[in-house]
N, C-alpha and C positions, 0 to 999 in steps of 0.2 A: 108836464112841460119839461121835467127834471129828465122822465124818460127820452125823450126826442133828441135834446143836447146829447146825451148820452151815447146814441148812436149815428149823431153824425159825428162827432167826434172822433168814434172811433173808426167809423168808417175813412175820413181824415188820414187817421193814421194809416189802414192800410195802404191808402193810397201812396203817402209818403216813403212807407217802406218798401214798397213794389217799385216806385221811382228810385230808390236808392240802389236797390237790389240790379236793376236794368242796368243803370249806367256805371254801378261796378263792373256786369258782363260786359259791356263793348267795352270799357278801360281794359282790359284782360282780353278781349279778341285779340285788338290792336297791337296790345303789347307780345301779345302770344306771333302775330301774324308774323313782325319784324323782328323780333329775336329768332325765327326760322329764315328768313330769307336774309337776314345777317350772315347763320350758318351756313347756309346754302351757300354764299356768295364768297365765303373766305374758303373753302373746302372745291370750288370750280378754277378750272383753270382761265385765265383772260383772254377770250377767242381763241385759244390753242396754241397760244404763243409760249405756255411753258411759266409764267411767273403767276402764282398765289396770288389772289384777291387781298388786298392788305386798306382792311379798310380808314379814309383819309390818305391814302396812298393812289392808291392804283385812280387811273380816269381812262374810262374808254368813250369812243364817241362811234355811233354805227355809220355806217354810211352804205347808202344803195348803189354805188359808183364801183363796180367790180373793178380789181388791179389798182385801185389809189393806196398809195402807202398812207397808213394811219397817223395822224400826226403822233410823237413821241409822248411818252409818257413824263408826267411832269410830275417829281417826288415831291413829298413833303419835304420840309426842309430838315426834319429828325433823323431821315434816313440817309442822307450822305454819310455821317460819320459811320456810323455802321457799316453802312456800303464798303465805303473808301477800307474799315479794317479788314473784312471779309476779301475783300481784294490783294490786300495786304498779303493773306494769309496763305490765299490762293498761291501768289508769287512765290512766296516760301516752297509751298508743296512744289511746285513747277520746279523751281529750283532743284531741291531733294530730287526730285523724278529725273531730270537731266542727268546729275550727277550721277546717280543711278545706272540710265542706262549707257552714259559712258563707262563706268566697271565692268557692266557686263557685258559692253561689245571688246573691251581689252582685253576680258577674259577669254571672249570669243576667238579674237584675233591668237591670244598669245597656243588658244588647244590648236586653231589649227593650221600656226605655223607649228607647231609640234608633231601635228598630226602630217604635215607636208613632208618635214625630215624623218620622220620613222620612214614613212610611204617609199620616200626615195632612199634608202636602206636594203628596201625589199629586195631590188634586183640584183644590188651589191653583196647581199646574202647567198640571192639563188648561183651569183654567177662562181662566190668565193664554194659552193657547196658542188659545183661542178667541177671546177678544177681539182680540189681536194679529192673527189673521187677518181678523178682520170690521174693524179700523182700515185692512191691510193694502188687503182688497179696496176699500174707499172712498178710498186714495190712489191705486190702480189707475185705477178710476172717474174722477177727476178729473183724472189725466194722460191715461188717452185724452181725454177731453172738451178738455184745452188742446191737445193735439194737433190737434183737429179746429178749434180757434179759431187756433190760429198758420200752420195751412193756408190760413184763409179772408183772414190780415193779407198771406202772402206772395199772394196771388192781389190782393188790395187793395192793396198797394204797388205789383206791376206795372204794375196800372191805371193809379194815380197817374202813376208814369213813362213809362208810354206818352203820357198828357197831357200831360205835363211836355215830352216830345220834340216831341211836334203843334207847344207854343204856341213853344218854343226856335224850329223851324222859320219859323214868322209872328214871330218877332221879327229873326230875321235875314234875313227879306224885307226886313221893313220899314225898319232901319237899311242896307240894301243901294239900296233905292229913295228915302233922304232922307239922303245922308251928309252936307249940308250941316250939317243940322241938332245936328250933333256938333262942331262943331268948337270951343266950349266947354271941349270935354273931350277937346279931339285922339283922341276914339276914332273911328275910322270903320271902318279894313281890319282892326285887331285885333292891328295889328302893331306900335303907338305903345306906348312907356312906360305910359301913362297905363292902357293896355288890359290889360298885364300885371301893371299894380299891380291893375286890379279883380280880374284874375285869380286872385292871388295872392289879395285877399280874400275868394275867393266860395271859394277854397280851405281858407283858414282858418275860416270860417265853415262849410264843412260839416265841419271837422273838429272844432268846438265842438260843433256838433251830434250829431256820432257819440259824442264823449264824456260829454254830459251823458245821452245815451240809454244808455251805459255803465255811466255811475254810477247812473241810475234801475234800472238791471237790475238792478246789484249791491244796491242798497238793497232791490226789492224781493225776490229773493236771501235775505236778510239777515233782512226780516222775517219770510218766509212758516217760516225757519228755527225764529226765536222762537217763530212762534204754532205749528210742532210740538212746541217743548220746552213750551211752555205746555199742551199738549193731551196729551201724554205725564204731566206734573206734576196734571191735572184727572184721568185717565183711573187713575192706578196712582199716589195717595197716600201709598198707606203705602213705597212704594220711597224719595220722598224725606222722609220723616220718621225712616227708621231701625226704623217697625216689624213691618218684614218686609226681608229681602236679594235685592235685585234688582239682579245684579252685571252683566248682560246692560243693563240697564236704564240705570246708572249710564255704563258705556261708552257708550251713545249719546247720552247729554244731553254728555257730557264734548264729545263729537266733534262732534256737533253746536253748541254753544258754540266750540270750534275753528274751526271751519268761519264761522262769524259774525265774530267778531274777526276773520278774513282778509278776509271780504266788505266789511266796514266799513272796514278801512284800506283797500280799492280804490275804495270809494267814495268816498273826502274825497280820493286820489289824483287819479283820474279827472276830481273835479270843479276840482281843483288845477291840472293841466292844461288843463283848458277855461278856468278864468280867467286862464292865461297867453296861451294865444291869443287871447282877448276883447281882452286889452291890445295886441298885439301887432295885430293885425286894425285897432285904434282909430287903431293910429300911422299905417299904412298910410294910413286916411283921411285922415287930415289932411296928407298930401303932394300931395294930389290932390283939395280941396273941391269945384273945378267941376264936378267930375262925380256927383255927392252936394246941389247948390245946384241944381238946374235949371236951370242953365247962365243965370241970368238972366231966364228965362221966366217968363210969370204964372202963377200960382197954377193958373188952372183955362183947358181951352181954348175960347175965342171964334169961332164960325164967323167971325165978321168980322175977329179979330186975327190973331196970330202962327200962323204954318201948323207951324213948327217946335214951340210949346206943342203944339197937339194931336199933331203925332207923338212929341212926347217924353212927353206925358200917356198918349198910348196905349201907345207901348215899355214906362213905367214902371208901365203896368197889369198889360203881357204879362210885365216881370219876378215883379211881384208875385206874376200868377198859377203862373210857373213856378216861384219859390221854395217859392211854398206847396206847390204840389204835390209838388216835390224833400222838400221837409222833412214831407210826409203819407207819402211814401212810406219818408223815413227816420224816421217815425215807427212806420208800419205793421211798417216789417221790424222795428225795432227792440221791439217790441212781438210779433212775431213770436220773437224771439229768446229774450224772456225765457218764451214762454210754450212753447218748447220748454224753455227753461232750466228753467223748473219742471217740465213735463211729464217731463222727463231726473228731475228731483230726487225729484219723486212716484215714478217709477217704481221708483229704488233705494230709497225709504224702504220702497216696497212691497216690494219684497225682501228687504229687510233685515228686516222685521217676518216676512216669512212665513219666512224663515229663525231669526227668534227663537222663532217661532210651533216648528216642527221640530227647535229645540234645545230647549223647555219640554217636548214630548211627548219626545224623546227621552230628557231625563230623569226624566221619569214613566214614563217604561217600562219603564229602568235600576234605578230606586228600586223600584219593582212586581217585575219581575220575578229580580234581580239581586240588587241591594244587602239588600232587607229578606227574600226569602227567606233569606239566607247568613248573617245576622243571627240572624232565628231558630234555624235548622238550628245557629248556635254558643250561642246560649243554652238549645236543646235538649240539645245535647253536655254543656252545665256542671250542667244539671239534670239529664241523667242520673249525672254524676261525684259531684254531691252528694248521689241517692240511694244512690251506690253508699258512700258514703262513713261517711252515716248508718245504711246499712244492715252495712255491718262493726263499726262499733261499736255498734248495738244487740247484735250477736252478741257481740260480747267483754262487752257490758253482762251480757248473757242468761250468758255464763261465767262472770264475775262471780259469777251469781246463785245458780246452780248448785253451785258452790263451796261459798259460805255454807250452801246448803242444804245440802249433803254433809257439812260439814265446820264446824256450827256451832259445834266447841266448841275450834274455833280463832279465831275470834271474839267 
């Protein structure tokens, strides 16, 4: 009897634990089923409208009526404040991004009005780099042309001195065939006092000569300098008035003016020196009048008078003629000298223009090619930043929007 109890009993029991056992698994299906379709439903989007499953939030309701607007989504009432700061925060950002991309359309604006005035430069360049060549080629022009005129002085002063040597030779025939007629003036063999004082002043005398021809070079030097700073100041106005910048331009009037002021003090030099010797030369004379007096002789020679008058009438014709001609030839060379001197000056002004001429396209080229492309290309960059800028915050605007419209009766 005891056995029988015994197994129902326990049979009992299994049953009880096999009951227990079952309705733990479906409590675990159940709970297993909906903790999945929980996740599922906060990780989907809400008919594709873009806003997260938030669950006790979100309600949707289907409907089979294609084209009806869904009635609005009705929040919980936790989620306004959060809403409402998020919104908050949004406006911030918008804000920043505004601001933003006004900087960067200023910065846009300010390259390329920069980039407008280089651009309009350009032609101002090409056209100042034309002129300066066409000035340059006409100083070219004009130093060969003095070249070819200070060629024709040194062949001209030769001359001179070649005559100047003929008539020295017939003067020292002549004084060699009539040494009587010197004796006035103790000059005869050239070896008396009297000879080496003339000496001395035909010495000083051509040294006045050389220097006043000095001081005429530098003078004219000095002018032809002016009448380019006057031709520069005629040609390109607006450089010295201020209303345009012509800093190429300003260095050569500078230097030019330079260059003048030193010419001008050589020339009140030079001529400083010539009137020292003038005095010096006078003194000279006057230790030695007879030979400066005509020794006593008459005025003019008389076939029938003084035989000594007509050789010293004619010596003193043949000096005449040889000074003049010493002093045509150190006219000529000296005339020679400056018209190299200028031909020399013309030629580096020509240089110097055509090289200003080569720095104005250069930097028209620079500006063209260089400078206002780079320019653009960065107020391209700042106009694309400030699209990109505006266009982030039309999209948080547009969230914004979306919101309100989600979620009107949070506002």
């Amino acid at each position: 009897m005891k056995k029988q109890e015994s197994k129902s009993q326990v049979f009992a029991e299994y049953v009880i634990l096999i009951a227990i056992v079952a309705a733990v698994l479906i409590g675990m299906r159940i709970y297993t089923e909906r903790a999945f379709q929980q996740k599922f439903r906060e990780s989907a989007d809400v008919f594709g409208e873009g806003e997260q499953y938030a669950k006790g939030i979100t309600e949707a309701t289907y409907s089979d009526n294609s084209g009806t607007t869904p009635p609005p989504i009705t929040p919980a009432k936790d989620i306004c404040p959060g809403l409402l700061s998020k919104i908050e925060a949004l406006e911030g950002e918008i804000k920043e991004l505004n601001e933003r991309a006004e900087s960067f359309e200023q910065s846009e604006l300010n390259l390329t009005n920069s980039a407008t005035e280089m651009d309009a430069q350009i032609p101002i360049l090409r056209k100042q780099a034309v002129l300066l060549r066409a000035q340059a080629d006409g100083y070219e022009n004009q130093a060969n042309q003095k070249d070819s005129q200070a060629l024709a002085k040194r062949n001209e002063a030769d001359g001179f001195n070649a005559q100047a040597v003929t008539k020295q030779d017939e003067l020292d025939a002549l004084k060699r065939a009539n040494p009587s007629c010197y004796s006035g003036c103790d000059c005869v063999t050239g070896s008396e006092p009297s000879c080496q004082t003339m000496s001395e002043i035909a010495q000083l005398e051509k040294e006045i000569s050389s220097l006043r021809s000095q001081a005429a070079e530098k003078k004219v030097q000095a002018d032809d300098k002016q009448a380019d700073i006057d031709l520069q100041k005629k040609n390109f106005p607006g450089c010295f008035t201020g209303a345009q910048s012509c800093p190429y331009m300003s260095e050569l009037v500078a230097k030019l003016e330079g260059e003048i002021n030193l010419l001008r003090g050589d020339e009140a030099a030079l001529n400083a020196q010539a009137d020292s010797k003038g005095s010096e030369a006078n003194a000279k004379k006057s230790t030695i009048p007879g030979c400066y007096s005509g020794s006593g002789c008459m005025t003019t020679c008389v076939p029938d008078g003084d035989t000594c008058c007509c050789v010293l009438e004619a010596a003193a014709s043949l000096e005449l003629e040889i000074a003049d001609l010493r002093n045509k030839a150190a006219l000529s060379n000296a005339d020679a000298a400056l018209l190299e001197n200028e031909a020399r000056k013309l030629h580096d002004k020509a240089a110097s223009l055509y090289k200003s001429a080569d720095d104005a396209d250069n930097a028209a080229n620079d500006l063209e090619k260089t400078q206002v492309p780079s320019l653009e290309d960065q107020a391209k960059e700042f106009q694309e930043k400030a699209a990109e800028a505006r266009s982030a915050a039309q999209k948080k605007e547009a969230q914004i929007e979306q919101f309100k419209k989600d979620y009107p009766k949070c506002f």
